[in-house]
C-alpha positions as CSV (number, residue, x, y, z in Angstrom):
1,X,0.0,0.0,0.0
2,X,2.7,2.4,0.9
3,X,4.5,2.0,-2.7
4,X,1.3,2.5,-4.6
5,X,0.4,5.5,-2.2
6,X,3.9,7.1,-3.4
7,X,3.3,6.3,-6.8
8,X,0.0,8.4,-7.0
9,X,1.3,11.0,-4.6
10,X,3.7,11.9,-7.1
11,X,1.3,11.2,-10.3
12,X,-0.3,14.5,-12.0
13,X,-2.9,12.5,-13.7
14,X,-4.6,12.2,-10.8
15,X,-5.8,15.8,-11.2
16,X,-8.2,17.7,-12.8
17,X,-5.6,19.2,-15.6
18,X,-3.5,16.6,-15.5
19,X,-0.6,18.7,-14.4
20,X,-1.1,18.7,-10.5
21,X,0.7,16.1,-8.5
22,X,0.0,16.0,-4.1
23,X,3.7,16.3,-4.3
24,X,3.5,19.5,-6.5
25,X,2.5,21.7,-3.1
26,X,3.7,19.2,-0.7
27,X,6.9,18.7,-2.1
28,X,9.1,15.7,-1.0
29,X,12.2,18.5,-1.6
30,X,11.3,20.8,1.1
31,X,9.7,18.9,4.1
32,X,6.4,18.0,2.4
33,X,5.7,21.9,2.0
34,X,5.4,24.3,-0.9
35,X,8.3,24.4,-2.8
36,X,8.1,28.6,-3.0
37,X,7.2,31.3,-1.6
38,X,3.7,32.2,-2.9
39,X,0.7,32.7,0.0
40,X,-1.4,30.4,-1.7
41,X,-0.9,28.1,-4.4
42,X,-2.7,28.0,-7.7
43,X,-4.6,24.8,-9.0
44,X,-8.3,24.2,-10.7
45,X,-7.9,22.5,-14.5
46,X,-6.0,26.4,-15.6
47,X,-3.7,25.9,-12.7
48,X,-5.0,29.6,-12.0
49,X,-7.1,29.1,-9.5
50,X,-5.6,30.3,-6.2
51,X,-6.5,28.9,-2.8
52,X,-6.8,30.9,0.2
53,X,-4.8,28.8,2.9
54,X,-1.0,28.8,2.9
55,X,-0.1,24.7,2.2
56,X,1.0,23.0,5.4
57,X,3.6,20.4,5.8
58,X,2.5,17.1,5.6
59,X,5.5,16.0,8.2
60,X,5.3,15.2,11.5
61,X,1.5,14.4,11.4
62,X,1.5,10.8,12.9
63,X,1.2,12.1,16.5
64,X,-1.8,14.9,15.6
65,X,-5.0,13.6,17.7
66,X,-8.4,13.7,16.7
67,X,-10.3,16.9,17.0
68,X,-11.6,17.5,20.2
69,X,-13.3,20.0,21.6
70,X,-12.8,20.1,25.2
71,X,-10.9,18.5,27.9
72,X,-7.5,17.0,28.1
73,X,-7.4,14.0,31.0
74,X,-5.5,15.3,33.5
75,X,-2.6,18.2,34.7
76,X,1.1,17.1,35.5
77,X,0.1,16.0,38.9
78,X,-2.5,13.7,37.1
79,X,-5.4,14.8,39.3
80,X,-7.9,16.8,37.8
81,X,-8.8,18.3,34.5
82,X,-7.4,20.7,32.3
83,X,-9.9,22.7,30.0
84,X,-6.9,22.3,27.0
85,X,-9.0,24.1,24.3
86,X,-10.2,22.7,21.2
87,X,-7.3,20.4,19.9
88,X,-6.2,17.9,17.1
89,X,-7.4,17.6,13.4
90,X,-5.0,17.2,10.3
91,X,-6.3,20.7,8.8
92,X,-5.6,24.1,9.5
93,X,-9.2,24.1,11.1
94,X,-9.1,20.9,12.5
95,X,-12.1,19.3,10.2
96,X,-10.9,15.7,9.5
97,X,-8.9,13.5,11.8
98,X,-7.5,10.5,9.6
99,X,-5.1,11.1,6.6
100,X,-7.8,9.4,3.9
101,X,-9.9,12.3,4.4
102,X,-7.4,15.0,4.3
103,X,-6.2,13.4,1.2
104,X,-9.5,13.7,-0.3
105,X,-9.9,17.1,0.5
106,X,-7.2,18.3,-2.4
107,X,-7.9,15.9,-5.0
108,X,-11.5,17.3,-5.3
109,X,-11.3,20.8,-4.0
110,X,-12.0,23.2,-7.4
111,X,-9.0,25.1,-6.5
112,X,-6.4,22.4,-5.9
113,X,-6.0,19.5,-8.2
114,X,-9.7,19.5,-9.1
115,X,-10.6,16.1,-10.2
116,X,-13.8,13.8,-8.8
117,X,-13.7,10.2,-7.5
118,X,-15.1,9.0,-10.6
119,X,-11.8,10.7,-12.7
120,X,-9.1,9.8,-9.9
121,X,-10.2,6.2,-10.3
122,X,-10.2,6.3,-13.8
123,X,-6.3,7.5,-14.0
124,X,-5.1,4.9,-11.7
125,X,-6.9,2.1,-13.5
126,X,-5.1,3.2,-16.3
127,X,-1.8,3.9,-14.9
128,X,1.2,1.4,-14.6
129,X,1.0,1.1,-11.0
130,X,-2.7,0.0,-11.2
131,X,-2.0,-3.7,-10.7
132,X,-0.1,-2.9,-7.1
133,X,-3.5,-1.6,-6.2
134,X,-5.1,-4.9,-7.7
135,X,-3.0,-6.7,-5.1
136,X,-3.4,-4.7,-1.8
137,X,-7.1,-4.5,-2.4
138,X,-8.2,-7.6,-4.2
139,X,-8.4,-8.2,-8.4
140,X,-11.9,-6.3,-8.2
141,X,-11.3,-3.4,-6.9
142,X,-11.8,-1.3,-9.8
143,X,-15.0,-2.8,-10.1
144,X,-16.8,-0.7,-7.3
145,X,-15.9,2.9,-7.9
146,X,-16.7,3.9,-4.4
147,X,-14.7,1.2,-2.9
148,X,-12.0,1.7,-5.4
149,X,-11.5,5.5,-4.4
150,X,-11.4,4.6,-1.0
151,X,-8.6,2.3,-1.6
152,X,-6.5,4.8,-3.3
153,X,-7.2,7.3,-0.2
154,X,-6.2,4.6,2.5
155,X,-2.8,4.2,-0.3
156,X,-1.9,7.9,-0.4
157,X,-2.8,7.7,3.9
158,X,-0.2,4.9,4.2
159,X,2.5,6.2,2.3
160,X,1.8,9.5,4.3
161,X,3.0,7.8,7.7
162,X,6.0,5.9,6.1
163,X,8.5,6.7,9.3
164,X,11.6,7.4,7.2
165,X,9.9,10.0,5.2
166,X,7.6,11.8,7.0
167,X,8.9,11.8,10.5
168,X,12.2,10.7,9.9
169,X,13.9,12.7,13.4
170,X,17.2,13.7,11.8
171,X,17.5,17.4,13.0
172,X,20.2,18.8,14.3
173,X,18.2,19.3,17.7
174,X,17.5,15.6,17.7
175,X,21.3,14.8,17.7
176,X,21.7,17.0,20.5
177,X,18.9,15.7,22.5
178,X,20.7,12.2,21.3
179,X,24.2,13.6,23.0
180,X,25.3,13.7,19.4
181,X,25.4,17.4,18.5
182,X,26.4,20.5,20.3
183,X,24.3,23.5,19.6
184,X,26.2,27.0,19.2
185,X,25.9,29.9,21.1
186,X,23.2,31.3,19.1
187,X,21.4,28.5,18.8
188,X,21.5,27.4,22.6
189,X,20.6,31.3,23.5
190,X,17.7,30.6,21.0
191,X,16.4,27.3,22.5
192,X,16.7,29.0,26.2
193,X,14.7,32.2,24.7
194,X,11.8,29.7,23.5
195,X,11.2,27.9,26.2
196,X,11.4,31.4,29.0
197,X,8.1,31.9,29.4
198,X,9.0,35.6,29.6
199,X,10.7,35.9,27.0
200,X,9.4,33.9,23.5
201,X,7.2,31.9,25.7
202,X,7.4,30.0,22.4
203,X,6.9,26.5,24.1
204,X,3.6,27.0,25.5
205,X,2.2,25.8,22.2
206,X,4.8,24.3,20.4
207,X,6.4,21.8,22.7
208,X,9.9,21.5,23.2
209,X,10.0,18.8,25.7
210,X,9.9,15.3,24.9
211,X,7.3,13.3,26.1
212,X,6.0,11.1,28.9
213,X,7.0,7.9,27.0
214,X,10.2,9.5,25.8
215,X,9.4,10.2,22.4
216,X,10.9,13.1,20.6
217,X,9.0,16.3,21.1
218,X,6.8,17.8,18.2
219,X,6.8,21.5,18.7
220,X,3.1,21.9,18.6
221,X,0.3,21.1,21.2
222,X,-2.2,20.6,18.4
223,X,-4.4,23.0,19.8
224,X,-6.0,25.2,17.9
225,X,-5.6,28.9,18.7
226,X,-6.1,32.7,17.5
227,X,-3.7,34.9,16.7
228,X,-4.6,37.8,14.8
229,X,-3.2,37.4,12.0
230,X,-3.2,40.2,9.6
231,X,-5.1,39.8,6.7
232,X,-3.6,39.4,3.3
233,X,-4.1,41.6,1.2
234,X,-2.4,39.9,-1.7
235,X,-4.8,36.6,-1.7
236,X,-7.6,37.1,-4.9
237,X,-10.4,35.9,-2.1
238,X,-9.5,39.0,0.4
239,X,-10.7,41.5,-2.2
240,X,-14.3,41.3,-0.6
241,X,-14.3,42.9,2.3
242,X,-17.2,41.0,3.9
243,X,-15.1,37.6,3.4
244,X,-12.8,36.5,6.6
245,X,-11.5,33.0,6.8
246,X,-12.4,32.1,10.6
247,X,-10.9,29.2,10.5
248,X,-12.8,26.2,12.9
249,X,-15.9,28.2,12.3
250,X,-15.9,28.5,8.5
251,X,-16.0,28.8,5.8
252,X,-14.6,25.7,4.6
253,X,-15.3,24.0,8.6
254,X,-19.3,24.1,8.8
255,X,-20.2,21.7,12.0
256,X,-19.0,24.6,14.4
257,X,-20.7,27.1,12.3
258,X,-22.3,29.7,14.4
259,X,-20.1,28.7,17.6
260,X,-18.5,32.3,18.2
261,X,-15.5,31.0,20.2
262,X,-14.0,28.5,17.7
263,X,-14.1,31.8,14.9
264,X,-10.3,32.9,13.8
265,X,-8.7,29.7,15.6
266,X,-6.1,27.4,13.5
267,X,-4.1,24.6,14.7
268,X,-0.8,25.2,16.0
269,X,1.7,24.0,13.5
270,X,4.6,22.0,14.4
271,X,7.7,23.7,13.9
272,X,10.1,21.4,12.7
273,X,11.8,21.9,9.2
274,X,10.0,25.4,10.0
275,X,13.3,26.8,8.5
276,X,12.8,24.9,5.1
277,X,9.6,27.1,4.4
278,X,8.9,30.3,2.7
279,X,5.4,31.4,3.5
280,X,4.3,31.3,7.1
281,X,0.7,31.4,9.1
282,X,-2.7,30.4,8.0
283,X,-3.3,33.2,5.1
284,X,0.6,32.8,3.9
285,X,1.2,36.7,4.7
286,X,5.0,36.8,6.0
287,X,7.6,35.4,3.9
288,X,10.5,34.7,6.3
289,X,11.0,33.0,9.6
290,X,12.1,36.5,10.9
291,X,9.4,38.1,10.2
292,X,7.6,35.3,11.9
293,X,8.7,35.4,14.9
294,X,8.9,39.3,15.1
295,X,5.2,39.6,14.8
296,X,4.8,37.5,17.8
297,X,7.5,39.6,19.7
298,X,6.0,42.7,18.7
299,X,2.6,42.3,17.9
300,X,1.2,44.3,20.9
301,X,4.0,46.7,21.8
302,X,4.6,47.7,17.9
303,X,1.1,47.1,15.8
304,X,1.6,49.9,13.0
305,X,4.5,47.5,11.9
306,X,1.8,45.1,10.8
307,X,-1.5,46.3,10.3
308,X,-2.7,49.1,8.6
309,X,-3.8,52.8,9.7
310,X,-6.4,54.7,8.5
311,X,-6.3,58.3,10.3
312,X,-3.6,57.5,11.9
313,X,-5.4,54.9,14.3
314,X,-4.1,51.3,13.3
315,X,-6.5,48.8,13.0
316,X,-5.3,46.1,14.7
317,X,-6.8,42.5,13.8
318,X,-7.8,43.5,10.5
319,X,-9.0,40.4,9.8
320,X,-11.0,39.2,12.4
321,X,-14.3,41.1,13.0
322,X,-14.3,42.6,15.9
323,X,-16.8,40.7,17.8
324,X,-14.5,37.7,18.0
325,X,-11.3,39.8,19.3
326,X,-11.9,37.8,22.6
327,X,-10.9,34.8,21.1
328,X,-7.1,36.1,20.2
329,X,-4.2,34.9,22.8
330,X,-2.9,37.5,25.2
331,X,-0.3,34.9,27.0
332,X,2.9,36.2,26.9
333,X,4.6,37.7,24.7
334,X,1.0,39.3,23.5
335,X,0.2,40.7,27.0
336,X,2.2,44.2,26.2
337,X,1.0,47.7,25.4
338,X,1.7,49.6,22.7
339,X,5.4,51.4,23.2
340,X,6.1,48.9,25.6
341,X,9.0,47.3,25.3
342,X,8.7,44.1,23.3
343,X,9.5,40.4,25.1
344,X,12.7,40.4,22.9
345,X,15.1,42.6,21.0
346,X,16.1,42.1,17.9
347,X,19.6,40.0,18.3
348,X,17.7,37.8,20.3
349,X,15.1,37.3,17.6
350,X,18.0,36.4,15.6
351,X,19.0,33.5,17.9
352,X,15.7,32.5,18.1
353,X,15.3,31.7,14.6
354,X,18.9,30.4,14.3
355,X,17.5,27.7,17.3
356,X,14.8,27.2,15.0
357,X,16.9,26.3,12.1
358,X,18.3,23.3,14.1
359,X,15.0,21.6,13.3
360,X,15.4,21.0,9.6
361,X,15.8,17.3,9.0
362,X,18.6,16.0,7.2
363,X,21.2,17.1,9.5
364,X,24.9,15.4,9.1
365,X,27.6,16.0,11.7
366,X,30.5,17.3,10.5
367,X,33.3,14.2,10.4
């Protein structure tokens, strides 16, 4: 299953135009990212058609629960409780919890490879690899449509958790946790910065630590969370300016429709190979880690730097209406005043993202 699932991840016939592989946004090259640094990528059977979500990486995804919406089992002291937050889901908005659905999602959306069941099934009956599908599912599997478009999902879901690939642990961060790597003076400043909770406060959400049962840590909590995000102005569908993407609450998300608390929330990202891409956040609107991780640091104590003004008054949160500004985080480093004096100056933004550049896979020690 894992083979075939390969095969048809890299295939472009499986799309509408023929031109559109899974591997063409989430490219095996760069973490299972986009390979450039456009907001949004462009699909439909023109390849013109522009989406309106940056493209995630599909790495590190084996740990990601299922969506919930509530509670977590219990603290660290394992006694009680804790109200975690809605949590898990393989999407930006959390809408489908096993990889045969998010792979479904692309293949027929009108603005990513834009194809149907009925057409998906068709190419791969006609493609080489056909008969490896033939094999995992039984010599009649073409024969059903339905069941025969399922098989191809649970394929592409299989090849999606093949260890080496997809979480393949080969950082530089994951040599030093293995005693095998020193980090640099930058770098260790970095790591010390993102875990302070006064400082980046950066491991509140993206986990640093490993786990109870040893594994390696993930850099994300799963949780889903609001930020405040600037809008993009450069994305086709931001031109209206009654549309907002609200993430868990819609538009593309419709069971939570009409829940105000669960509008402008996305899921927390791991960060590993973080360093690899070049669009960041939901809407694809900063183009460098840097820029990244200043708009955390200085979100609150320096908002003109990101959102617009009109009269001289910046509108901060341009993209969220304003009834849902509750929903934002204010945990540190976003519980400042403007001309306060941001969590972190700029050379230790800089070791920050040099820190965060020790979580690129591939890493080889120098002999």
């Amino acid at each position: 299953m894992t083979s075939v699932g390969e095969k048809m991840f890299l295939d472009p016939s499986l799309s509408g135009s023929g031109k559109l592989a899974c591997a063409s946004c989430h490219s095996p090259d760069h973490a299972f990212g986009p390979p450039n640094a456009l907001s949004v990528q462009l699909g439909g059977n023109d390849l013109h058609k522009p989406g309106f979500r940056a493209v995630p990486s599909l790495r590190y995804l084996q740990s990601v629960p299922q969506f919930t919406q509530h509670f977590h089992d219990s603290d660290d002291e394992g006694d009680e409780s804790v109200d975690a937050g809605p949590t898990g889901g393989l999407t930006w908005d959390g809408r489908v919890d096993h990889g045969a659905d998010q792979a479904r999602i692309p293949l027929t959306s009108s603005f990513e490879m834009g194809s149907t069941p009925a057409q998906v099934v068709a190419a791969v009956r006609a493609a080489p690899y056909a008969g490896e599908l033939r094999e995992a599912f039984g010599a009649n599997i073409f024969n059903n449509e339905d069941k025969a478009f399922d098989a191809i999902l649970r394929s592409l879901e299989a090849f999606e958790q093949t260890p080496q690939k997809f979480y393949p642990y080969t950082s530089k961060f994951d040599a030093f946790l293995a005693g095998k790597a020193k980090l640099n003076e930058a770098e260790m400043h970095g790591l010390e910065l993102f875990n302070d909770e006064k400082k980046g406060n950066c491991a509140a959400c993206h986990i640093s630590q490993r786990a109870k049962d040893g594994s390696p840590p993930q850099f994300s909590d799963f949780g889903l969370i609001a930020l405040g995000v600037p809008r993009n102005r450069a994305l086709p569908v931001n031109k209206d300016p009654k549309y907002y993407d609200l993430g868990a609450c819609g538009p593309e998300r419709t069971d939570l429709k009409g829940q105000s608390q669960y509008c402008g929330i996305f899921r927390t990202p791991s960060l590993r190979n973080v360093a690899t891409r070049k669009v960041f956040f939901h809407n694809g609107i900063y183009h460098s880690l840097d820029e990244a991780v200043r708009f955390y640091v200085q979100r609150d104590t320096n908002p003109e730097k990101f959102y617009p003004s009109v009269h001289g008054k910046v509108q901060k949160f341009d993209d969220l209406p304003k009834r849902y500004w509750a929903n934002v985080n204010t945990e540190p480093p976003f519980d400042r005043k403007p001309g306060e004096k941001p969590a972190m100056n700029e050379a230790e933004i800089k070791d920050v993202v040099a820190f965060l550049n020790t979580l690129t896979d591939g890493y080889q020690a120098a002999k």
